[in-house]
NURO-725968 format. One record per residue: x, z, y of N, C-alpha, C in turn; chain. Coordinates in nm, 3 decimals. Layout:
REM NURO-725968
npx / npz / npy / capx / capz / capy / cpx / cpz / cpy / ch
X / Z / Y / X / Z / Y / X / Z / Y / A
...
This chain:
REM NURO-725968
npx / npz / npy / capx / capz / capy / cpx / cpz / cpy / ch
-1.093 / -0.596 / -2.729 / -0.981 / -0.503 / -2.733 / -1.031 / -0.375 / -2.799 / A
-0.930 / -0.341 / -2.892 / -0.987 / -0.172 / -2.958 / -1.022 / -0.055 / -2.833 / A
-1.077 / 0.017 / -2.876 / -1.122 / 0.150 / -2.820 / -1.022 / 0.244 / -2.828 / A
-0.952 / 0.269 / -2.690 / -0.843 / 0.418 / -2.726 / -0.926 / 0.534 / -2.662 / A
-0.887 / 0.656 / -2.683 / -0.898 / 0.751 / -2.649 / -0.789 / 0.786 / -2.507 / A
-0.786 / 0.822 / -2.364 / -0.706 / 0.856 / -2.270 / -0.804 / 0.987 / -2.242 / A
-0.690 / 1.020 / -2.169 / -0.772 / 1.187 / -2.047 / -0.770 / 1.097 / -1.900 / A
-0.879 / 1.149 / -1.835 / -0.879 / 1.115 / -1.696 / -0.943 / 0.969 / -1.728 / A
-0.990 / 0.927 / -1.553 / -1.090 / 0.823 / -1.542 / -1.045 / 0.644 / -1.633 / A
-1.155 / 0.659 / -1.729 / -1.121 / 0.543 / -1.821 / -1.051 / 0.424 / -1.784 / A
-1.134 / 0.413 / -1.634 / -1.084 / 0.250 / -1.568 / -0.972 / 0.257 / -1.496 / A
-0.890 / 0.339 / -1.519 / -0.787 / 0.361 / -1.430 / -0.665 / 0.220 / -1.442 / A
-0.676 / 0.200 / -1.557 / -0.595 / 0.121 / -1.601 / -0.634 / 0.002 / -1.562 / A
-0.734 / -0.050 / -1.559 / -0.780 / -0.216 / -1.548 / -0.802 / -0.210 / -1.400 / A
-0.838 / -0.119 / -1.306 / -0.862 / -0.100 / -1.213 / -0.676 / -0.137 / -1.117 / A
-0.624 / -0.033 / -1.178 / -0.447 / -0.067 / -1.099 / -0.409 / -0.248 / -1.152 / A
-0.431 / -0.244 / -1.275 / -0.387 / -0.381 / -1.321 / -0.467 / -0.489 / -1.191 / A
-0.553 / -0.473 / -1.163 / -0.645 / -0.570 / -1.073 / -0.561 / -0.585 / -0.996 / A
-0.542 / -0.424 / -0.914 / -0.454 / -0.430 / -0.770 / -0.309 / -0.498 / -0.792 / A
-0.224 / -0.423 / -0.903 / -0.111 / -0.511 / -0.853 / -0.110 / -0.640 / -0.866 / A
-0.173 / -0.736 / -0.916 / -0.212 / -0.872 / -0.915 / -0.238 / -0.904 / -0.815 / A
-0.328 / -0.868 / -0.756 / -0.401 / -0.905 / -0.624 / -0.270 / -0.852 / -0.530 / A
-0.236 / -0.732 / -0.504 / -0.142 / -0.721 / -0.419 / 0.015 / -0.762 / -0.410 / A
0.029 / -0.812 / -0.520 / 0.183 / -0.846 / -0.573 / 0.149 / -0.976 / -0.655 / A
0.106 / -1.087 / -0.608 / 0.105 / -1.213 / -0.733 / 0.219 / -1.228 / -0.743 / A
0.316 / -1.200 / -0.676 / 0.455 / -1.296 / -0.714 / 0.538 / -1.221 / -0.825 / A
0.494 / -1.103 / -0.833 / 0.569 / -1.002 / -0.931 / 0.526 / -1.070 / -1.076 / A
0.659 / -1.054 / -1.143 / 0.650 / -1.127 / -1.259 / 0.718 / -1.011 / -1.393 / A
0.786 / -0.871 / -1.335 / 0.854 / -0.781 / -1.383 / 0.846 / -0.653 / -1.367 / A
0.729 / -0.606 / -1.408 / 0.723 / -0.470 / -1.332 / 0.768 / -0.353 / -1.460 / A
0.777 / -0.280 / -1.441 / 0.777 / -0.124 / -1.447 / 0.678 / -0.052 / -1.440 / A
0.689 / 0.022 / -1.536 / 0.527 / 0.122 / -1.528 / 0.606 / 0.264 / -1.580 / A
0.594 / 0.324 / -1.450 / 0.678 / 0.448 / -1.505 / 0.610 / 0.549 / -1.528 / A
0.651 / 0.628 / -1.679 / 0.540 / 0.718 / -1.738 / 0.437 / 0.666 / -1.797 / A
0.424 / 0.537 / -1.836 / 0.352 / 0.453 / -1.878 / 0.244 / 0.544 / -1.987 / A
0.245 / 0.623 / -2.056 / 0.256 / 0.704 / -2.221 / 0.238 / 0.573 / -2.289 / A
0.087 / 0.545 / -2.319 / 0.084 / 0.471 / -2.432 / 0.080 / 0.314 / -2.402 / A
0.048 / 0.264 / -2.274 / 0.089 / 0.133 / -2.251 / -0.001 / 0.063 / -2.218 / A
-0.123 / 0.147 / -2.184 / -0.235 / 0.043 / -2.133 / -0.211 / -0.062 / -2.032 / A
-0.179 / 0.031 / -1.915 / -0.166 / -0.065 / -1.789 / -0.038 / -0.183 / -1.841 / A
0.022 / -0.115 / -1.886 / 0.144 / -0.279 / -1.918 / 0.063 / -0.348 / -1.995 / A
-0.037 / -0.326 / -2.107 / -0.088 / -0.429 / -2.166 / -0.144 / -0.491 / -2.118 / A
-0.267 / -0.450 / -2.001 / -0.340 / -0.514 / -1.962 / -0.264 / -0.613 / -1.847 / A
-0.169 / -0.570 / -1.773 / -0.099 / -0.652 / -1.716 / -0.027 / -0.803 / -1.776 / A
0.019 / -0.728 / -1.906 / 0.031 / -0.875 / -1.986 / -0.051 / -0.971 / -2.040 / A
-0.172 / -0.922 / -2.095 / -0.283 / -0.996 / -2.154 / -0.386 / -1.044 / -2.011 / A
-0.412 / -1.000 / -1.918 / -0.478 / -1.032 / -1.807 / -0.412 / -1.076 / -1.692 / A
-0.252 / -1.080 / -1.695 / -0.202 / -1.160 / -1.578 / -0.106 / -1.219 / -1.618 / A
-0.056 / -1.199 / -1.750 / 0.103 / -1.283 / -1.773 / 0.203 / -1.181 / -1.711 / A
0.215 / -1.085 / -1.658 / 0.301 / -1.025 / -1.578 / 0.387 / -0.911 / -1.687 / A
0.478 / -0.964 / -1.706 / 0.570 / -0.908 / -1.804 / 0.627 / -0.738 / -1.767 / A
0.571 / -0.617 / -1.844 / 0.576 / -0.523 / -1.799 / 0.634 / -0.407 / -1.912 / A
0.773 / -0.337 / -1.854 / 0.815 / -0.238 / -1.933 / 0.732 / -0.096 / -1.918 / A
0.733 / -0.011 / -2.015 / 0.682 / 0.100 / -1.996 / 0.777 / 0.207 / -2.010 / A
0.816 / 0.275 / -1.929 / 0.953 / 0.327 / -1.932 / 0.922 / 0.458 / -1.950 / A
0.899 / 0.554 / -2.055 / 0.871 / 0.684 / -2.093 / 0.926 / 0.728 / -2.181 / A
1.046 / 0.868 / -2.144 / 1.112 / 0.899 / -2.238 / 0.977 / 0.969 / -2.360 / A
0.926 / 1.007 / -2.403 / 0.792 / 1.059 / -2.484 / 0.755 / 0.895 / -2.617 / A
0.816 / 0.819 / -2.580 / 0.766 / 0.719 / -2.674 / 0.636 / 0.690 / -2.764 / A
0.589 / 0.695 / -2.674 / 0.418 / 0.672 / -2.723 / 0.337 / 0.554 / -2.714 / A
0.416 / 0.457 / -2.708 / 0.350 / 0.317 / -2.647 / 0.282 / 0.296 / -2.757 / A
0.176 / 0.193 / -2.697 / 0.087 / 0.103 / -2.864 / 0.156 / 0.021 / -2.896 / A
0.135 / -0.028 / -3.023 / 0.211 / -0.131 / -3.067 / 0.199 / -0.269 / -3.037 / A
0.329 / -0.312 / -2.938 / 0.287 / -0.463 / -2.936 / 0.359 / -0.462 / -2.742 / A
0.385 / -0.331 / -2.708 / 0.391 / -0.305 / -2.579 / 0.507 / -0.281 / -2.563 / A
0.587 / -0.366 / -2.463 / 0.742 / -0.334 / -2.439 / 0.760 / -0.198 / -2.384 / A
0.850 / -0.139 / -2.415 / 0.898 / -0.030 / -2.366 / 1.077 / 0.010 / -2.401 / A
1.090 / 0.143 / -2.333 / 1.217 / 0.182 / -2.271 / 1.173 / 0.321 / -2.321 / A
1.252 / 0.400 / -2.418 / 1.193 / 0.539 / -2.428 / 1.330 / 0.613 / -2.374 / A
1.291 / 0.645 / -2.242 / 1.418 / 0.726 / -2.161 / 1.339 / 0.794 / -2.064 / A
1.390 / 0.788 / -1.959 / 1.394 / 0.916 / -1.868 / 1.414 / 0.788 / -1.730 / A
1.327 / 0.764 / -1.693 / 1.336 / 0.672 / -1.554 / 1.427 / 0.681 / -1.467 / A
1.518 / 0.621 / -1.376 / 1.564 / 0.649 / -1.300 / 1.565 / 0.545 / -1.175 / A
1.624 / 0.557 / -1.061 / 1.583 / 0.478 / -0.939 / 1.739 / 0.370 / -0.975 / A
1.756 / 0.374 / -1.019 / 1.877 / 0.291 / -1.017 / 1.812 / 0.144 / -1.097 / A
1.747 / 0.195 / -1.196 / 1.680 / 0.103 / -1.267 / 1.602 / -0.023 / -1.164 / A
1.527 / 0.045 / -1.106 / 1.441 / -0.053 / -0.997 / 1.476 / -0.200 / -0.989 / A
1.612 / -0.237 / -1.020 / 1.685 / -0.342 / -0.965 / 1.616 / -0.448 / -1.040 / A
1.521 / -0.408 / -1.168 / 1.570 / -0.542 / -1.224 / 1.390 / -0.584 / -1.232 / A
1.349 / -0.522 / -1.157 / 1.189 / -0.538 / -1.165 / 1.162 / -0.557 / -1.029 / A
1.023 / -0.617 / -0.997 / 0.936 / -0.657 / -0.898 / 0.923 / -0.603 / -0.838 / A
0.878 / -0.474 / -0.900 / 0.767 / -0.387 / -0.875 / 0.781 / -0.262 / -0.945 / A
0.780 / -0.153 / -0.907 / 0.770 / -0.076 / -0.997 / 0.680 / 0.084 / -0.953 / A
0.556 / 0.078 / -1.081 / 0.426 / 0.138 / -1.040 / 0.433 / 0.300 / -1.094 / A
0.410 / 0.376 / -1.022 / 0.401 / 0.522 / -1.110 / 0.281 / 0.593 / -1.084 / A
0.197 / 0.532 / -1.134 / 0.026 / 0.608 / -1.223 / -0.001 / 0.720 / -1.255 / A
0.056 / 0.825 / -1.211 / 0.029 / 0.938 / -1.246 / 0.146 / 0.984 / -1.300 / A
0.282 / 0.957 / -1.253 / 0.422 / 0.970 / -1.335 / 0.451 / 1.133 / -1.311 / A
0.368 / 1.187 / -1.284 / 0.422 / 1.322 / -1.303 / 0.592 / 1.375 / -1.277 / A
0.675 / 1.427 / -1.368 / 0.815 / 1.437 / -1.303 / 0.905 / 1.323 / -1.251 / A
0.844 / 1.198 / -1.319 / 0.946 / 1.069 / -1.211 / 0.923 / 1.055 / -1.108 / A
0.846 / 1.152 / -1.006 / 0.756 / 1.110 / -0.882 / 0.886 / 1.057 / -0.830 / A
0.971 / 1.165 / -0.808 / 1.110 / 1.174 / -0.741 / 1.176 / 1.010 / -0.745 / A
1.192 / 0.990 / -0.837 / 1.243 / 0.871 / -0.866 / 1.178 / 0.727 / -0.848 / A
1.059 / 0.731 / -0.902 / 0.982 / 0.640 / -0.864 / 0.978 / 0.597 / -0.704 / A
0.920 / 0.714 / -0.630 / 0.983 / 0.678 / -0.481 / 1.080 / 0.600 / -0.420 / A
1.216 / 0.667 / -0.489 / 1.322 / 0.662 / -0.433 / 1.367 / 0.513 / -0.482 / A
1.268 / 0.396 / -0.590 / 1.284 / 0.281 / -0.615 / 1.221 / 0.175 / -0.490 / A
1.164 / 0.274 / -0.359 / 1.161 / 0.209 / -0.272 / 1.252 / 0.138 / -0.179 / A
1.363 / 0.222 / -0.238 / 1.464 / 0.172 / -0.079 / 1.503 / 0.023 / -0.134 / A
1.467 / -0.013 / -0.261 / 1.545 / -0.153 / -0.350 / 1.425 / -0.252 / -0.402 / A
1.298 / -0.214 / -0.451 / 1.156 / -0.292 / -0.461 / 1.038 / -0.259 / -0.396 / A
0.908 / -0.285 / -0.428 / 0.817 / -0.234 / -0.360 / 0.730 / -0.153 / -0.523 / A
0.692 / -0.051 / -0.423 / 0.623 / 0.079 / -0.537 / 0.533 / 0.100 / -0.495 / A
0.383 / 0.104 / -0.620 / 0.295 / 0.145 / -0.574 / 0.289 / 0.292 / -0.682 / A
0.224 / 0.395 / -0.581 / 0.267 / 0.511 / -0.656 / 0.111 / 0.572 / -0.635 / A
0.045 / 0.624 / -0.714 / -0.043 / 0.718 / -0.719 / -0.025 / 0.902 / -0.756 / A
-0.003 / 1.007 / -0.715 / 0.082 / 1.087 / -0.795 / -0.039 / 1.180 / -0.839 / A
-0.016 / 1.257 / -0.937 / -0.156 / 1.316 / -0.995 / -0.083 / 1.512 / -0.926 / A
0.011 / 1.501 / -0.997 / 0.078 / 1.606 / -0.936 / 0.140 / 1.697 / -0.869 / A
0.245 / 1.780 / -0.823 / 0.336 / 1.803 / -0.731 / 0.479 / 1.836 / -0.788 / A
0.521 / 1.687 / -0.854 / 0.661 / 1.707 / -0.881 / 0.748 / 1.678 / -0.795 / A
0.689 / 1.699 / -0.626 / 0.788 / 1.630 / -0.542 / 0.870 / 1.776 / -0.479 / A
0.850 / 1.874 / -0.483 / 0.914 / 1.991 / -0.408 / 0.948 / 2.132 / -0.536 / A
1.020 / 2.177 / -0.606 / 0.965 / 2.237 / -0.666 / 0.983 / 2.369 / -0.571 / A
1.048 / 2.374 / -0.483 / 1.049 / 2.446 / -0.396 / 0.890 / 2.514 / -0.307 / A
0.821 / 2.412 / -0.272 / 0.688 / 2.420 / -0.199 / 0.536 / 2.378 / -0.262 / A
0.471 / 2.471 / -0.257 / 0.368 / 2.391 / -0.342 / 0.274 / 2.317 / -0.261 / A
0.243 / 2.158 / -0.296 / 0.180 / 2.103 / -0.211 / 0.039 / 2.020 / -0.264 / A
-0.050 / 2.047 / -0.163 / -0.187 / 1.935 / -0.230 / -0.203 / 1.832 / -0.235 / A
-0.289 / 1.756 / -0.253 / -0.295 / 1.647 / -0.262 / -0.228 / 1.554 / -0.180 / A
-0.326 / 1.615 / -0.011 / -0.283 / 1.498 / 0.164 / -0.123 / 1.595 / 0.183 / A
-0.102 / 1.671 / 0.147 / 0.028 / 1.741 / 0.151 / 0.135 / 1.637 / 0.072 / A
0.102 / 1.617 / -0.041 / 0.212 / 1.562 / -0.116 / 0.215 / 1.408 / -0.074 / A
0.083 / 1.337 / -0.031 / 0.070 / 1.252 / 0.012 / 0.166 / 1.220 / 0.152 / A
0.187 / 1.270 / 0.226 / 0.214 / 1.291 / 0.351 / 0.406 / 1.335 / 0.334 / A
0.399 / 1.399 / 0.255 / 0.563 / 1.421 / 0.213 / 0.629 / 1.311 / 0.200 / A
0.566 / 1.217 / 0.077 / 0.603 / 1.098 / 0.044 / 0.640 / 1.000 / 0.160 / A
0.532 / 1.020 / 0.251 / 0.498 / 0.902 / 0.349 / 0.607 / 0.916 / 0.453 / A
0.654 / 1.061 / 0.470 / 0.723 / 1.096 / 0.549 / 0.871 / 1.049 / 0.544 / A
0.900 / 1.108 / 0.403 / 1.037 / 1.091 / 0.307 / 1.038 / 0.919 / 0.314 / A
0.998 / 0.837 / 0.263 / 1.006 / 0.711 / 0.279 / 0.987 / 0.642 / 0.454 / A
0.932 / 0.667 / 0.525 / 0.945 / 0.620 / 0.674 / 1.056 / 0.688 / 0.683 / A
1.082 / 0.779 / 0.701 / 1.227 / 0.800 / 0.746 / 1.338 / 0.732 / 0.685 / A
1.316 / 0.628 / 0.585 / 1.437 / 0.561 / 0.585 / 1.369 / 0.437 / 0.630 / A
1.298 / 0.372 / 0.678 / 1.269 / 0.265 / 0.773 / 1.180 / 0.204 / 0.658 / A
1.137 / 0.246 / 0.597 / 1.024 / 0.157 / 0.446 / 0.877 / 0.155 / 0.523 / A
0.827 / 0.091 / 0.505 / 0.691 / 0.089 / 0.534 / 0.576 / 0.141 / 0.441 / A
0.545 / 0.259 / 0.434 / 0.397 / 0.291 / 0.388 / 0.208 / 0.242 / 0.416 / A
0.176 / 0.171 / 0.337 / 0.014 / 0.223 / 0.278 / -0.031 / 0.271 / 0.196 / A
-0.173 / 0.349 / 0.282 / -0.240 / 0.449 / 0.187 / -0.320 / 0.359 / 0.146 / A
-0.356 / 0.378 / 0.012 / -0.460 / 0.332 / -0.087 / -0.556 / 0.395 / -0.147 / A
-0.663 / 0.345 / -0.164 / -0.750 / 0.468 / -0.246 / -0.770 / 0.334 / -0.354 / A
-0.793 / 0.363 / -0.492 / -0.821 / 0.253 / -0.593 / -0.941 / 0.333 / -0.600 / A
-1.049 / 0.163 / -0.714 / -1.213 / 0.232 / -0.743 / -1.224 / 0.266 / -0.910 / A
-1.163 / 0.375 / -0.921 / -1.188 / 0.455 / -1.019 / -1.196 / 0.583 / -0.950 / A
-1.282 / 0.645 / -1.056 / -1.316 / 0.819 / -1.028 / -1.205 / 0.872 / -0.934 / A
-1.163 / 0.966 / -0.852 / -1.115 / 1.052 / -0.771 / -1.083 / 1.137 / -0.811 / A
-0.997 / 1.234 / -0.785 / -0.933 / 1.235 / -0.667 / -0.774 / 1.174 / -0.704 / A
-0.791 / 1.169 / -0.809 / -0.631 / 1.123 / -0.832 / -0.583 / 0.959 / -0.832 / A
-0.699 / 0.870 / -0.704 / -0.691 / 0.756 / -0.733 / -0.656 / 0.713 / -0.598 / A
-0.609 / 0.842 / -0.507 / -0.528 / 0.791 / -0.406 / -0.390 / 0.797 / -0.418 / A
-0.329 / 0.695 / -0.322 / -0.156 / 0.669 / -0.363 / -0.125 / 0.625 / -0.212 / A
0.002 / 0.533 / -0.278 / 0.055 / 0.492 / -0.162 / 0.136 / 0.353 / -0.234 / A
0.155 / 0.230 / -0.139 / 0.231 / 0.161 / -0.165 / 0.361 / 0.135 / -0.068 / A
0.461 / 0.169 / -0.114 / 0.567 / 0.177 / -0.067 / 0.607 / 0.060 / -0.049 / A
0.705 / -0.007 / 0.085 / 0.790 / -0.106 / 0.103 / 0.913 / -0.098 / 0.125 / A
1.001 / -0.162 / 0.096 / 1.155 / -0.120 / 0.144 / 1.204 / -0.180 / 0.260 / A
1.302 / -0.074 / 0.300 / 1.337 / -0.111 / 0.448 / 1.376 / -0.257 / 0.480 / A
1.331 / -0.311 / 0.554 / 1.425 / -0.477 / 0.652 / 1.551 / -0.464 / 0.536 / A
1.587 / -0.608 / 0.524 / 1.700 / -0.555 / 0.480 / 1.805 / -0.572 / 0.636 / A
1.925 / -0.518 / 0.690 / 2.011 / -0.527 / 0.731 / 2.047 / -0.696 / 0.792 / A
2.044 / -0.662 / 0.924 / 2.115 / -0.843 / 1.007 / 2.265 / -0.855 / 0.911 / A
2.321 / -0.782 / 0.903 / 2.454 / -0.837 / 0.841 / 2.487 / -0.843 / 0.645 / A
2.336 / -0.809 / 0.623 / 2.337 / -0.836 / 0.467 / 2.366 / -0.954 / 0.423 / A
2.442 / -0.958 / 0.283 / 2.511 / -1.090 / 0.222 / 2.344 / -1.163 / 0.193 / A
2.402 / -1.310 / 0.303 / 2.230 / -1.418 / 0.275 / 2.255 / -1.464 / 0.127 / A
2.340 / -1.478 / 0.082 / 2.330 / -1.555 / -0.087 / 2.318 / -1.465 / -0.192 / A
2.310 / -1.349 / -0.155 / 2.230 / -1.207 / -0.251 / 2.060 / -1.224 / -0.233 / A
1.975 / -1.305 / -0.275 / 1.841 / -1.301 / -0.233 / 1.772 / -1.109 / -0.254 / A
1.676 / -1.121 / -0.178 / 1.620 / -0.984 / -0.174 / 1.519 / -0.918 / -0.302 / A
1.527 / -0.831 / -0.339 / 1.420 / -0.810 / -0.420 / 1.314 / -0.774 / -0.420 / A
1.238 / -0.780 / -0.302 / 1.109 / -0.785 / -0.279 / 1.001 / -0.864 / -0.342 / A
0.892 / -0.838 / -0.376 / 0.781 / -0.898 / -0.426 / 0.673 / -0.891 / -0.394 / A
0.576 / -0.982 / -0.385 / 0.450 / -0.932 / -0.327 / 0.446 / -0.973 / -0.215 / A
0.322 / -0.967 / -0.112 / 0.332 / -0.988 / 0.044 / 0.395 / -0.904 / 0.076 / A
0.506 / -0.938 / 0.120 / 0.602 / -0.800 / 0.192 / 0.672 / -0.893 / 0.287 / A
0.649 / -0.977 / 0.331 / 0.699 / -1.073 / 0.419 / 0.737 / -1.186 / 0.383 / A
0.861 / -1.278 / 0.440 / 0.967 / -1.394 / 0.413 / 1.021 / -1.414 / 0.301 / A
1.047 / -1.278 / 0.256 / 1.162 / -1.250 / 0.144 / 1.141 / -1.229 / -0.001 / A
1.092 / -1.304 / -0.012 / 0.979 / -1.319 / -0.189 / 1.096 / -1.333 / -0.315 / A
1.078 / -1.306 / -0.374 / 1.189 / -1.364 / -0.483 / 1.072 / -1.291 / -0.581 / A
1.089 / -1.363 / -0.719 / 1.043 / -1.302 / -0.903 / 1.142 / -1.329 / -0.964 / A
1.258 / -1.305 / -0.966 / 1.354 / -1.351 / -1.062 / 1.397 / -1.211 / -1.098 / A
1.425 / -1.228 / -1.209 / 1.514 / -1.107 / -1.281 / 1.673 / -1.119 / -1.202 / A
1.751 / -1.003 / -1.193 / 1.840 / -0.958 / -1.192 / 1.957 / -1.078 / -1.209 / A
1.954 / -1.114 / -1.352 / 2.051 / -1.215 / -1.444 / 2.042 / -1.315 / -1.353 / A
1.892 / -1.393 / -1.340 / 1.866 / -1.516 / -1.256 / 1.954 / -1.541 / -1.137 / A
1.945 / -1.435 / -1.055 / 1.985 / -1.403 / -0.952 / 2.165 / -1.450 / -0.950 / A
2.226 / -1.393 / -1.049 / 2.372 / -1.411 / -1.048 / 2.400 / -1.550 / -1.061 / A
């Protein structure tokens, strides 16, 4: 593979690609939000088969790497596995909030979650964790093995779904997240 140039710890990319494999085999559709240039989706495709958009309005992907040049939003979530935000900077918000519908693993480098409060690292960490348990989702903390400090996260789960949810709507969960496995796209589904 060519040699790119990134900022921040080199292995970051092959390092997350490991995890969501290992933690999500069943995911077949993920999302990489804030992707810039498309490593982690590449390596996800060339090292797992796992078919991955890079959704960054900035359009900077390498060539050869699916992408979406927009502005992320949680609504989107629906049609992916999984959906990862690596350092997504202003999608934190959103990325999250793709918990209540898939499972997210989120690392955040920043504090685009309050612009109101400024918060640190176990601060912003802890916001997240908070904001998502309170709607009944299940949080883990993660630390990945690349350089620090920005290689702790969280992987988000979405709430149970509901005793009186429609059973012939399958769930969109992926990954060990219990019973309720599905990899199908959206379309499949109908």
């Amino acid at each position: 593979m060519a040699r790119h140039a990134f900022h921040g710890a080199a292995d970051r990319f092959a390092v997350t690609a490991d995890f969501v494999a290992e933690r999500f085999p069943d995911a077949r559709f993920v999302a990489d939000v804030a992707g810039g240039q498309g490593m982690l989706a590449r390596l996800l495709r060339k090292r797992y088969n796992i078919d991955t958009d890079v959704i960054d309005p900035r359009g900077w992907t390498l060539k050869g790497v699916s992408s979406q040049v927009t502005e992320y939003a949680a609504e989107m979530a629906g049609y992916y596995d999984l959906v990862v935000g690596l350092h997504p900077d202003q999608a934190l918000r959103p990325v999250v909030d793709s918990a209540r519908t898939v499972p997210v693993i989120v690392l955040p480098c920043c504090n685009f979650w309050s612009a109101d409060h400024r918060l640190g690292r176990a601060a912003l960490l802890a916001a997240i964790t908070d904001h998502h348990g309170a709607l009944g989702g299940a949080v883990e903390s993660i630390t990945l093995s690349f350089d620090g400090p920005m290689n702790r996260g969280l992987v988000l789960l979405p709430p149970p779904r509901p005793p009186d949810a429609d059973p012939s709507v399958p769930p969109r969960h992926a990954g060990r997240v219990g019973e309720e496995l599905t990899g199908q796209r959206l379309a499949e589904v109908k």
